[in-house]
KEKE-605934 format. One line per 4 residues: their letters; for each residue x, y, z of C-alpha. Coordinates in nm, 2 decimals, padded with zeros to 4 digits, always signed. Layout:
BEGIN
A) X Y Z; ...
END
This chain:
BEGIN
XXXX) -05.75 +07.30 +07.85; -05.53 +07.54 +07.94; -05.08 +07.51 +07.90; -05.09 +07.54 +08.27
XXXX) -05.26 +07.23 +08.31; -05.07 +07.02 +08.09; -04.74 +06.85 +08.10; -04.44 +07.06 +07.97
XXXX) -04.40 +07.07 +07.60; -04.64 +06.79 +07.54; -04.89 +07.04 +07.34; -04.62 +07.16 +07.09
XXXX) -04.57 +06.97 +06.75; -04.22 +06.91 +06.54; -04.26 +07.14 +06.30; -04.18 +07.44 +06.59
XXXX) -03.92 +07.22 +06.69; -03.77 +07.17 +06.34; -03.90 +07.56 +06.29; -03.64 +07.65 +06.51
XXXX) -03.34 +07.42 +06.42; -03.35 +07.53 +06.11; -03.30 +07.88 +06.20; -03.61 +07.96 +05.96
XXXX) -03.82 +08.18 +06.22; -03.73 +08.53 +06.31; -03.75 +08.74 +06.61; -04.05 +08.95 +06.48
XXXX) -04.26 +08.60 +06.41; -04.13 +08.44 +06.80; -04.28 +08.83 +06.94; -04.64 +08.80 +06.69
XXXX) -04.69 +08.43 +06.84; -05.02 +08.47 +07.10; -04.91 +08.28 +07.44; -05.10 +07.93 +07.47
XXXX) -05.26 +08.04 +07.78; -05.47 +08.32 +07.65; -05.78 +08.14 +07.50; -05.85 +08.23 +07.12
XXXX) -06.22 +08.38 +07.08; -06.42 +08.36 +06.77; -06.32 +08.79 +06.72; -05.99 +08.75 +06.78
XXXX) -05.94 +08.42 +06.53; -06.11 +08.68 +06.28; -05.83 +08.95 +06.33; -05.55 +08.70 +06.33
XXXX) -05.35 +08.70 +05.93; -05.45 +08.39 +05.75; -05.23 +08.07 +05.76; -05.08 +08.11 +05.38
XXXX) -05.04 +08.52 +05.45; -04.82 +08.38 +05.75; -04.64 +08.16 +05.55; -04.57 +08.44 +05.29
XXXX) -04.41 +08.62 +05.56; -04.19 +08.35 +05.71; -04.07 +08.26 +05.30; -04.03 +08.66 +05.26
XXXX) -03.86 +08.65 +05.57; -03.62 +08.39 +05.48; -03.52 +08.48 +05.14; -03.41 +08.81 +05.35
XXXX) -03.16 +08.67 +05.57; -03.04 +08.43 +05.29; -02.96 +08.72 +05.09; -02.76 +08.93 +05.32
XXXX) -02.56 +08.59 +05.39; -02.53 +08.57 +05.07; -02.38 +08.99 +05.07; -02.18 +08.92 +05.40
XXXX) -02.02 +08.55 +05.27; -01.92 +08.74 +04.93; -01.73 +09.06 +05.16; -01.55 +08.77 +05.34
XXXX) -01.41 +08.60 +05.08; -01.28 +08.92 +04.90; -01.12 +09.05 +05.23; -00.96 +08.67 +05.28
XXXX) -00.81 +08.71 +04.96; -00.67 +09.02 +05.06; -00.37 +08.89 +05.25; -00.30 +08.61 +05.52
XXXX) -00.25 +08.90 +05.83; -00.61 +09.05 +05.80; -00.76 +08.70 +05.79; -00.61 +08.61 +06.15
XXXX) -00.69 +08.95 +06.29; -01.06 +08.90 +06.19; -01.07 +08.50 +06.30; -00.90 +08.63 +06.64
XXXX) -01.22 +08.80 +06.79; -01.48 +08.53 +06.59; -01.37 +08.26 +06.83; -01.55 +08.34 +07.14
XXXX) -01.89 +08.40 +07.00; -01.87 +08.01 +06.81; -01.83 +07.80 +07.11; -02.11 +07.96 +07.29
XXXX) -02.30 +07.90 +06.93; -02.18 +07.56 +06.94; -02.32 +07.50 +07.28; -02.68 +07.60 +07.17
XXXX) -02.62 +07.37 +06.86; -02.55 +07.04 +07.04; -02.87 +07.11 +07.29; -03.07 +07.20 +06.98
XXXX) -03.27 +06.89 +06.83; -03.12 +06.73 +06.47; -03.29 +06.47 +06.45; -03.64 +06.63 +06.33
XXXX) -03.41 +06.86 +06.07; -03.54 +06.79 +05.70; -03.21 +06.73 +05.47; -03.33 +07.05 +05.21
XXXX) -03.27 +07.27 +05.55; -02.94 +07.09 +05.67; -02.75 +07.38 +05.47; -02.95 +07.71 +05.62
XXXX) -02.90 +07.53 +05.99; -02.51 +07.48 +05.98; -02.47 +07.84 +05.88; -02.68 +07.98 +06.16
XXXX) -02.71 +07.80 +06.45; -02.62 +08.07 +06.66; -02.90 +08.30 +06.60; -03.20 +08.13 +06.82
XXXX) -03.03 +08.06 +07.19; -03.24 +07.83 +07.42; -03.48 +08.12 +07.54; -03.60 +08.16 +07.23
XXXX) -03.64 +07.84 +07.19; -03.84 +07.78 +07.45; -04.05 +08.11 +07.34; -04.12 +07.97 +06.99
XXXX) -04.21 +07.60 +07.12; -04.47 +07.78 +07.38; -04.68 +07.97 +07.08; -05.01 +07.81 +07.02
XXXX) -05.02 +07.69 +06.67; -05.32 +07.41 +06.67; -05.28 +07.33 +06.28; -04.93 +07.25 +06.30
XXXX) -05.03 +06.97 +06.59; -05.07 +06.73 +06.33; -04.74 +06.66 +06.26; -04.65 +06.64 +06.63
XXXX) -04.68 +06.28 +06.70; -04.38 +06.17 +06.56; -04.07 +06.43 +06.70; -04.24 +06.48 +07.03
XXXX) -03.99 +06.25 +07.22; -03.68 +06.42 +07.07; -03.85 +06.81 +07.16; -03.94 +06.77 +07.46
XXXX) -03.58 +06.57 +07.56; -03.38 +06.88 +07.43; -03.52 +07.18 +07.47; -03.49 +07.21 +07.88
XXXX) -03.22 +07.04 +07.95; -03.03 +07.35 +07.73; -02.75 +07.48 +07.85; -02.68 +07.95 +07.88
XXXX) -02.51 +08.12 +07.66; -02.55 +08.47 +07.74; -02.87 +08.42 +07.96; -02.95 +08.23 +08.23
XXXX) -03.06 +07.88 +08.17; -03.46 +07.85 +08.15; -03.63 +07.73 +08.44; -03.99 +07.56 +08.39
XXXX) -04.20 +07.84 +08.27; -04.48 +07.86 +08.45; -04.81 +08.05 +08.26; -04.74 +08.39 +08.32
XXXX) -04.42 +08.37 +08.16; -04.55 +08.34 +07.80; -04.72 +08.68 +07.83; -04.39 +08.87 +07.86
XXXX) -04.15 +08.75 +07.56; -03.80 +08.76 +07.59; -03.65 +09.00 +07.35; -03.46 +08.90 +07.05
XXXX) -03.13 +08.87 +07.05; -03.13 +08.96 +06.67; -03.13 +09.34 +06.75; -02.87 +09.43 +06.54
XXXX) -02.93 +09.56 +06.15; -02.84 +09.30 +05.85; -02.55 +09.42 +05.80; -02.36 +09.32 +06.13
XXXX) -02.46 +09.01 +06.18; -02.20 +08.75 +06.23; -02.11 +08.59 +05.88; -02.13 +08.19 +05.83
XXXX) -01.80 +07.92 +05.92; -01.65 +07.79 +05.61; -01.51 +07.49 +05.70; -01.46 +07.58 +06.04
XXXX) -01.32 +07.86 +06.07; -01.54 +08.15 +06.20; -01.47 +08.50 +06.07; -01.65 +08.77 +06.16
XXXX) -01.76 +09.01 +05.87; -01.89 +09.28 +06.08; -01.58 +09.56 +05.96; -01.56 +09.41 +05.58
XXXX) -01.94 +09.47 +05.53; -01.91 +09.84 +05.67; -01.56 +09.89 +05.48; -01.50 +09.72 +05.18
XXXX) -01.11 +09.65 +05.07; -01.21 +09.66 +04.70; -01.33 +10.09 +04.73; -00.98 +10.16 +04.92
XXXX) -00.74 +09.95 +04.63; -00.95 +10.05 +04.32; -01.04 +10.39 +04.19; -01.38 +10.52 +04.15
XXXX) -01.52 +10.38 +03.78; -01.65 +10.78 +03.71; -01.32 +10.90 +03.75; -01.13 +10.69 +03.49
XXXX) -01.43 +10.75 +03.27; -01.40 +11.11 +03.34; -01.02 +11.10 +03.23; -01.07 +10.90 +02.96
XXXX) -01.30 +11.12 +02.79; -01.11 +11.42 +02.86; -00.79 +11.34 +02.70; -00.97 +11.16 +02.40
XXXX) -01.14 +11.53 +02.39; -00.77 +11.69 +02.42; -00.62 +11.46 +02.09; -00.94 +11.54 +01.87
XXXX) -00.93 +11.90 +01.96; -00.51 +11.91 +01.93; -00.52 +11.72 +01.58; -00.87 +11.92 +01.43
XXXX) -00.67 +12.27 +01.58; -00.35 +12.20 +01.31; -00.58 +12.05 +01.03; -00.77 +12.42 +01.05
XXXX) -00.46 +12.63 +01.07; -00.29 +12.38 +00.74; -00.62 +12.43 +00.54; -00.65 +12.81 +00.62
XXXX) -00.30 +12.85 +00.54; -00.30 +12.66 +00.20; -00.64 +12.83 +00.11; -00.45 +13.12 +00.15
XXXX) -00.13 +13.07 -00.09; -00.40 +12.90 -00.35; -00.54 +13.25 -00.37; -00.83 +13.50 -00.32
XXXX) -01.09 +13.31 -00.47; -01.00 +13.04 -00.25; -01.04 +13.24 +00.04; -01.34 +13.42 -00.06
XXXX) -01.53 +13.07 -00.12; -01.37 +12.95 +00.26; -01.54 +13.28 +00.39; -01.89 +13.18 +00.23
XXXX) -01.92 +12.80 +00.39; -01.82 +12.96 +00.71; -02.10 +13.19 +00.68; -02.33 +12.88 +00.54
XXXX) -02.25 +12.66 +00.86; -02.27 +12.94 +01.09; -02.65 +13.06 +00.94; -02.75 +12.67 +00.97
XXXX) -02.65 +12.65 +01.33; -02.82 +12.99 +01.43; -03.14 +12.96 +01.25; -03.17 +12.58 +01.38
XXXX) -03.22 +12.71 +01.71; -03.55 +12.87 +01.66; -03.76 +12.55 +01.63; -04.10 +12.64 +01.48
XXXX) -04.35 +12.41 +01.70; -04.72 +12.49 +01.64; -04.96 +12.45 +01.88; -05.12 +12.12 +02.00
XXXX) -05.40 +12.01 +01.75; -05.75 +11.82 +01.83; -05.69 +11.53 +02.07; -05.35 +11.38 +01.96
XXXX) -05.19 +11.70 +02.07; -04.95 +11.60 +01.76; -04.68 +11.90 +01.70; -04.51 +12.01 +01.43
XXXX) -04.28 +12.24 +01.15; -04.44 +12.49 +00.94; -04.34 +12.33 +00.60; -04.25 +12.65 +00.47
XXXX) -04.04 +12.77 +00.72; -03.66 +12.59 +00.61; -03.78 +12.69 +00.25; -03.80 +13.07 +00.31
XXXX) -03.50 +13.09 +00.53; -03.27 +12.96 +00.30; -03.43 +13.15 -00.01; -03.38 +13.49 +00.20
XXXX) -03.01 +13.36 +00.24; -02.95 +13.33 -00.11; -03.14 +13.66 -00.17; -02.91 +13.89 +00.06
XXXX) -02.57 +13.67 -00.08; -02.71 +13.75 -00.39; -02.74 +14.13 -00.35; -02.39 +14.17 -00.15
XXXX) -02.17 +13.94 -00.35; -02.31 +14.11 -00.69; -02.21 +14.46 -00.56; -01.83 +14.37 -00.46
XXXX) -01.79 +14.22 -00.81; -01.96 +14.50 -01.00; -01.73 +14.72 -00.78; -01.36 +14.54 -00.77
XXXX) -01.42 +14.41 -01.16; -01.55 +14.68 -01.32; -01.36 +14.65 -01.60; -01.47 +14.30 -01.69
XXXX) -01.80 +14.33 -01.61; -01.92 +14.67 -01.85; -01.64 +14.57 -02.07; -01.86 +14.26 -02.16
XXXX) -02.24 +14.30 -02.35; -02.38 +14.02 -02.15; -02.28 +14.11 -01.78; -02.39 +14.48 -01.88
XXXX) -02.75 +14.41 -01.78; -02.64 +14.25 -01.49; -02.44 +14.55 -01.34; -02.71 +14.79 -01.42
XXXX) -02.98 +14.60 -01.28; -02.87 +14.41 -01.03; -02.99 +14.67 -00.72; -03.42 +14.63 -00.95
XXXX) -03.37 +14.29 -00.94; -03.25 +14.16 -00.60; -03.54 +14.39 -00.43; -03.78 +14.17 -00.68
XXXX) -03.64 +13.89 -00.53; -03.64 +14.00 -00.18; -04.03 +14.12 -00.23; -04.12 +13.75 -00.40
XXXX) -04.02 +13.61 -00.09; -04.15 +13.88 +00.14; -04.49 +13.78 -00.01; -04.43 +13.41 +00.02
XXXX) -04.41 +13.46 +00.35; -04.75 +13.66 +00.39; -04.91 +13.40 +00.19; -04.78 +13.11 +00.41
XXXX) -04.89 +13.21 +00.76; -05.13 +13.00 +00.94; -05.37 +13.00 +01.22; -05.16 +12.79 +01.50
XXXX) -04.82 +12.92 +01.34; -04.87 +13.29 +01.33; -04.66 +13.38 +01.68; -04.38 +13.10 +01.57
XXXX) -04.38 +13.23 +01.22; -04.32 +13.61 +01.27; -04.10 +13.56 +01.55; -03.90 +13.33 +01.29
XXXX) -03.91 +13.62 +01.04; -03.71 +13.87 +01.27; -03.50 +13.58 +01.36; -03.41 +13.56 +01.04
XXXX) -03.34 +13.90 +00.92; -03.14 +13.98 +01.23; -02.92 +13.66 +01.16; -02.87 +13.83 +00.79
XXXX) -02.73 +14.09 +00.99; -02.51 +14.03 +01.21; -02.34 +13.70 +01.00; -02.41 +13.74 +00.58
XXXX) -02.31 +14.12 +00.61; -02.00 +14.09 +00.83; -01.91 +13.81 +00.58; -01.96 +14.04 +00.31
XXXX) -01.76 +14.29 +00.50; -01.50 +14.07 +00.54; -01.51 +13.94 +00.21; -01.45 +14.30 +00.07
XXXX) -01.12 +14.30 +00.28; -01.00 +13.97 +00.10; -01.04 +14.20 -00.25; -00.87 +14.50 -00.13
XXXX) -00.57 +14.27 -00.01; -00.46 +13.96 +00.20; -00.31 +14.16 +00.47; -00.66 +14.33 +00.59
XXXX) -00.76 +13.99 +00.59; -00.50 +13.78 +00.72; -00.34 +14.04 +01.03; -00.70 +14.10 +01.20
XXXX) -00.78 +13.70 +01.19; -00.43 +13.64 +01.32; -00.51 +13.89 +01.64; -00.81 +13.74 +01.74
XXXX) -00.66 +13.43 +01.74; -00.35 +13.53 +01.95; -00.54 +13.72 +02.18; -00.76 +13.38 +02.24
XXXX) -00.45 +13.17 +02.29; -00.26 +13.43 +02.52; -00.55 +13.49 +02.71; -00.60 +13.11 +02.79
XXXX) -00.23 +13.09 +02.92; -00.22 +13.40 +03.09; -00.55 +13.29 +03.29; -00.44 +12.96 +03.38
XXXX) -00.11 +13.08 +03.46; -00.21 +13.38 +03.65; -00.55 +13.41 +03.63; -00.72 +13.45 +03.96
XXXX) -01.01 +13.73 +03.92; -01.34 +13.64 +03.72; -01.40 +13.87 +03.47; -01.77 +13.85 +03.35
XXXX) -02.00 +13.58 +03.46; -02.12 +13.51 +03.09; -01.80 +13.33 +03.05; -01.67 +13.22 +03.42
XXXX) -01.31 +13.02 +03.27; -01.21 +13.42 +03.16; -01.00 +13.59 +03.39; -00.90 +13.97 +03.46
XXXX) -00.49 +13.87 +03.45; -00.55 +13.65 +03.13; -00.75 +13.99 +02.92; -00.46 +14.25 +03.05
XXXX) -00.20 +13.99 +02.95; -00.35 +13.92 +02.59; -00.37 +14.27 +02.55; +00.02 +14.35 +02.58
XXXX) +00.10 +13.99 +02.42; -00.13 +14.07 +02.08; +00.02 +14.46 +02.08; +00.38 +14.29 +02.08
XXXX) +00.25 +13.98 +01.83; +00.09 +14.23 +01.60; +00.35 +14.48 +01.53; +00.61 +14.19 +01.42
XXXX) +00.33 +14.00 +01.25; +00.21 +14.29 +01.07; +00.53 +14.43 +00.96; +00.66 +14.10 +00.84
XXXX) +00.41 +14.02 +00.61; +00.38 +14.37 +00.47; +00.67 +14.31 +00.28; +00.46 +14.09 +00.02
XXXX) +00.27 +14.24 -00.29; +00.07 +13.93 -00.32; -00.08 +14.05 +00.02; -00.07 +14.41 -00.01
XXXX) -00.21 +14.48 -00.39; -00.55 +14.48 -00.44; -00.69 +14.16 -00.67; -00.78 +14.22 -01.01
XXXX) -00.74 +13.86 -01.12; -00.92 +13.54 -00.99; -00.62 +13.32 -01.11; -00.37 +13.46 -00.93
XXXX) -00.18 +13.27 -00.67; +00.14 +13.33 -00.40; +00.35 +13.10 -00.69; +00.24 +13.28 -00.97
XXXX) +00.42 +13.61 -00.88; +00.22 +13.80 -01.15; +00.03 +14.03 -00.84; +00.18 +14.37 -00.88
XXXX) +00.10 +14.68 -00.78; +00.15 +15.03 -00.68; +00.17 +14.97 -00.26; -00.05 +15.16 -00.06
XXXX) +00.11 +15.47 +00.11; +00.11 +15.32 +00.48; +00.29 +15.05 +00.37; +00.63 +15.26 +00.23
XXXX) +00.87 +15.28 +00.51; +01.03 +15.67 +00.62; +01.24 +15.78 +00.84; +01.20 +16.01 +01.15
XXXX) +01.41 +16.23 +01.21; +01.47 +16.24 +01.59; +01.53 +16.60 +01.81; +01.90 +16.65 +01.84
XXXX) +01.93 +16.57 +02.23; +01.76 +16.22 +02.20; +01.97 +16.16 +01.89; +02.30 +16.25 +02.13
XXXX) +02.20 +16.04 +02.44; +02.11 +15.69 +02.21; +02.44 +15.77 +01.99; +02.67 +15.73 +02.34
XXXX) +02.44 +15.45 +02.47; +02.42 +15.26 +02.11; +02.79 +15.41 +02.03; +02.72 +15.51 +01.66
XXXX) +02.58 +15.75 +01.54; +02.16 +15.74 +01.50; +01.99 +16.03 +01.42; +01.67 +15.86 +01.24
XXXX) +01.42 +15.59 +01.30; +01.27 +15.43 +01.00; +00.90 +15.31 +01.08; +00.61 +15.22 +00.82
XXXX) +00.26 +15.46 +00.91; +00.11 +15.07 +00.83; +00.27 +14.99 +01.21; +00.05 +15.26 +01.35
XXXX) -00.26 +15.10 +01.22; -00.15 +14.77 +01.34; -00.16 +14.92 +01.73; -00.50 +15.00 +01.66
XXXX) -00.62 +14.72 +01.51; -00.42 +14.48 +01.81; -00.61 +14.75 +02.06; -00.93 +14.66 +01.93
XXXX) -00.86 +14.27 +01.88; -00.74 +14.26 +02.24; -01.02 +14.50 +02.42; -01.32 +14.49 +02.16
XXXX) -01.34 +14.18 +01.99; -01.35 +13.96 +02.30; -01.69 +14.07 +02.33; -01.84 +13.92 +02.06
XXXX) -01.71 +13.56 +02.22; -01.94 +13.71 +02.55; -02.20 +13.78 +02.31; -02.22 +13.42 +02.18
XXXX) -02.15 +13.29 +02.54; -02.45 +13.52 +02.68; -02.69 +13.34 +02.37; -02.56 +13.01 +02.44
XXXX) -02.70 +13.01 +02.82; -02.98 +13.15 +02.70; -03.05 +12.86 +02.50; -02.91 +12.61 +02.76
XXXX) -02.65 +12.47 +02.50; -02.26 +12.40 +02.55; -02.23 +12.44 +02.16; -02.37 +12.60 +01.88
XXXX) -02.34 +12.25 +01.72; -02.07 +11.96 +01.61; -01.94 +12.14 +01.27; -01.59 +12.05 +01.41
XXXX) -01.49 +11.76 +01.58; -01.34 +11.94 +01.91; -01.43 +12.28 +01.88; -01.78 +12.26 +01.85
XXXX) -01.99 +12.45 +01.58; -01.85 +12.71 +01.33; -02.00 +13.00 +01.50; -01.81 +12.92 +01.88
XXXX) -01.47 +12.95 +01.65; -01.62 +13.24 +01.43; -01.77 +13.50 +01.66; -01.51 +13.72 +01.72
XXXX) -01.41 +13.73 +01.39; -01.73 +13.85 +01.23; -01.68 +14.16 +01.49; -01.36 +14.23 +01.36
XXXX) -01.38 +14.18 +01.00; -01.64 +14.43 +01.00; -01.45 +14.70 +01.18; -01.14 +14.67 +00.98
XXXX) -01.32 +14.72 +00.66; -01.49 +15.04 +00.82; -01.18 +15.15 +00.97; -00.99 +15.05 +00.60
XXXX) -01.23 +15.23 +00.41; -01.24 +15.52 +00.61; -00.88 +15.63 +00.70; -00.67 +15.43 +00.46
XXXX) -00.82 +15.32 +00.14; -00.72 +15.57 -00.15; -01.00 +15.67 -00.44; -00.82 +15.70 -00.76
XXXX) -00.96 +15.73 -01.08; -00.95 +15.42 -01.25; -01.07 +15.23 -01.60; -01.29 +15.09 -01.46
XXXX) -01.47 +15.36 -01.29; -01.45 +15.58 -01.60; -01.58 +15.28 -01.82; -01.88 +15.23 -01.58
XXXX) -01.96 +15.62 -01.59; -01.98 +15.56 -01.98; -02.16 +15.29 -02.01; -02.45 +15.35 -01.74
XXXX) -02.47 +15.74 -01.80; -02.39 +15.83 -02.19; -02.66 +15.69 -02.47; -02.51 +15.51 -02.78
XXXX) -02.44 +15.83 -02.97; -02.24 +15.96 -02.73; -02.03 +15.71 -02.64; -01.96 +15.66 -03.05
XXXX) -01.89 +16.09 -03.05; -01.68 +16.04 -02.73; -01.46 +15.75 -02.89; -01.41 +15.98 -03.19
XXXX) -01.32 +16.26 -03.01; -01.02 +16.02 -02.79; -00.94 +15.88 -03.12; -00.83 +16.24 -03.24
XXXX) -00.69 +16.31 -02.93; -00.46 +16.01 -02.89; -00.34 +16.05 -03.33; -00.21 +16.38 -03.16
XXXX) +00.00 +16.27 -02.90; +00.14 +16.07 -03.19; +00.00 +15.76 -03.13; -00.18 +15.53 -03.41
XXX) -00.52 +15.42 -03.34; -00.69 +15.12 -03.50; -01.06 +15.10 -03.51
END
């Protein structure tokens, strides 16, 4: 029997009329429904979804449009609490659109509405108009007949007798109507649909969901984290900064063993955080494809670290303590041999090594080994070189450290006061402007710095005892030539023009040759040295690492604080060695010539002969 045949709405049951007072189906189930006067076939009742995968869909459906409710009530609420004004601006427009919603309401049927679905129906009534409606109630759903019976009155009274909201009212649809739905007035996105009445009073929540008040009134959470964490980095970097420069300075008036043992767990920590950066992985293994260390790799690093300290730290205290060293029968051997026996260490290890490499670790472990020599290199022997400046005097010590440091912090405020041109893209923060002014600031910084500190034996002299200290005032010494002051004498016509300028008399200027040295050494702290910071920037990006590692709290790892200073230690010893130090003949020196070149019968024949020589000059010798 087909719908045309049959009385209006007689063939339709209460659940599509309570289906669509409870607002529970959707536009894209009222557009799948198959018009009642297109027979089902046995093909097409194969095709169509099964009765629980429709229900699925209606349930997935629902929980959908609950849930951006749920979004667009919450966006309502927060914008009402906002203030009174924006409340009556958005209430202004939301009037129109209830009354036509109220109109579908009271035309709708209540009575079949369950009481679980009372709540889902009073906050959208507005979203089926009667068109739909009648669309739904048309569909031919023969299972849900069964429940018909009892609302059929009540469905049938209702649905026709609708008033329009936006459409025109529906006429009796005749048969061909079902084939072309009506479409759905739910075209808009989830977003900006109309919001539910609470307590009625209809808002609309269209601009709150698009524009929330709570993003304009609060900052972005990132941003204060952001902050936060960069002035907690700021304090712990500030208050680590003057711990360092206390501790380097007390280290310094304790004395030069102090300093000499500071200069050794630098060079500890920065070894450690270069050699970690060469993992030693070995190649997957059966199935597991299990990695891991060459046991013997840590173990030889650290024994060819102790080897090399071993070898340069004997040969600065043979040199600088010669006279305690051969003066004394059990450090003789020592001094003689210590060259033999640190090459029989080196050459134990050397063949520990050979006798340690695997299949699997061969490429990792010879790659390690050059790593390892080359970090003996460039760090243990600049911290030997630098150690050898502590003995010959605090001030070839304490002047170059100072430089580097000034030229860091001078270069940092000249860039970010100034700074404008890049000046290598290893390190992108340093600036053309902030290296020229360094370079003027540190020449001006050094020559005060220098000259003021020059003053002090306990910096100038040489140490020849490990218990000295800046309170003890027993360092003395004859001072080094470039650090007695003269006078130049200046050409007569420049002596005339600054005596009418000054208005007395000059005719000399004294200087220190020690001042000359100190332009050098600022040149090279200023120009050179920064190099070695691009050095360890250029490694660092190789290695994809901010820091070398978390030594100090602030600053990162020793070696991002230390590798400018290894570069300049090493050329002020050179540069010390070369064109200042002075060789003199000295006890010790003579005493080591004895001892290591003249048998026991000589050195009895030469005391003899000194013993005659000294009862000559009148003075009584004891033996």
């Amino acid at each position: 029997m087909s719908l045309a045949t049959r009385p209006s709405f007689t063939t339709k049951t209460a659940w599509d009329a309570l289906g669509v007072e409870s607002g529970e189906d959707t536009d894209e189930e009222v557009l799948s429904e198959t018009p009642a006067s297109q027979p089902e076939s046995a093909s097409e009742s194969a095709t169509k979804p099964s009765k629980s995968a429709l229900k699925k869909q209606k349930a997935l459906a629902r929980a959908e449009k609950r849930q951006q409710e749920k979004i667009a009530r919450a966006a309502a609420r927060a914008q009402a609490a906002s203030g009174a004004k924006q409340a009556a601006a958005a209430a202004a427009p939301g009037d129109i659109q209830p009354a036509s919603q109220r109109a579908v309401e009271s035309t709708s049927v209540p009575s079949v509405e369950p009481a679980a679905a009372k709540p889902v129906a009073a906050e959208k009534p507005e979203k089926l108009p009667v068109k739909e409606l009648v669309q739904d109630v048309s569909g031919p759903a023969a299972p849900k007949r069964a429940n018909g019976a009892a609302h059929a009155h009540d469905a049938n009274g209702s649905a026709p007798q609708a008033p329009p909201t936006k459409e025109p009212p529906a006429p009796s649809i005749p048969p061909p109507t079902y084939n072309t739905p009506a479409p759905p007035v739910e075209s808009k996105p989830p977003s900006h649909q109309p919001a539910p009445v609470d307590k009625g009073a209809p808002v609309v929540r269209r601009n709150d969901i698009e524009n929330p008040p709570e993003n304009k009134q609060q900052p972005s959470p990132p941003e204060q984290a952001e902050k936060a964490k960069k002035k907690s980095s700021f304090v712990t970097r500030t208050l680590w900064t003057f711990i360092m420069i206390g501790g380097f300075i007390t280290l310094l008036l304790m004395g030069h063993a102090y300093m000499v043992v500071l200069v050794m767990l630098c060079q500890t920590l920065v070894y450690r955080e270069v050699t970690a950066l060469f993992s030693l992985k070995r190649k997957d293994v059966g199935e597991s494809g299990a990695r891991g260390r060459d046991p013997w790799s840590k173990t030889l690093n650290w024994y060819f670290f102790a080897v090399t300290n071993y070898f340069l730290y004997g040969e600065s205290i043979i040199y600088y303590f010669k006279h305690v060293v051969f003066s004394n029968a059990q450090l003789t051997p020592f001094a003689t041999n210590h060259r033999f026996v640190s090459f029989t260490l080196y050459l134990i290890g050397f063949v520990g090594f050979v006798l340690s490499l695997k299949r699997g670790y061969l490429k990792q472990q010879f790659g390690l080994f050059c790593w390892v020599h080359m970090t003996l290199l460039l760090i243990v022997v600049s911290s030997h070189f630098i150690v050898n400046n502590i003995l010959e005097g605090l001030i070839w010590f304490w002047v170059p450290a100072s430089l580097v440091i000034c030229n860091d912090v001078f270069a940092y405020v000249w860039g970010i006061t100034v700074g404008r041109t890049p000046l290598i893209k290893l390190s992108p923060k340093k600036t053309v402007e902030g290296f020229i002014g360094a370079f003027f600031s540190t020449i001006v910084f050094g020559l005060l710095w220098g000259t003021y500190f020059m003053r002090f034996d306990y910096m100038i002299c040489p140490m020849r005892d490990l218990g000295v200290t800046a309170w003890s005032g027993e360092l003395q010494c004859t001072p080094n030539p470039v650090f007695v002051w003269r006078d130049w004498e200046m050409p007569a016509p420049l002596s005339a023009f600054l005596s009418t300028v000054i208005g007395h008399q000059v005719s000399s200027v004294p200087y220190a040759p020690y001042q000359f040295h100190l332009l050098v050494l600022s040149c090279f702290a200023s120009l050179v040295a920064p190099f070695g910071g691009f050095f360890a920037s250029g490694f660092k990006r190789a290695f994809d690492i901010k820091d070398f590692g978390h030594s100090i709290p602030g600053h990162g790892g020793m070696t991002d604080r230390m590798d400018c200073q290894f570069l300049m230690g090493v050329f002020t010893y050179v540069y010390y060695s070369s064109l200042i130090r002075e060789n003199h003949v000295t006890v010790g020196s003579i005493l080591q010539t004895i001892v290591s070149g003249l048998t026991l019968t000589e050195q009895l024949e030469l005391m003899a002969d000194l013993k005659r020589y000294l009862e000559g000059q009148g003075v009584t010798v004891k033996l």
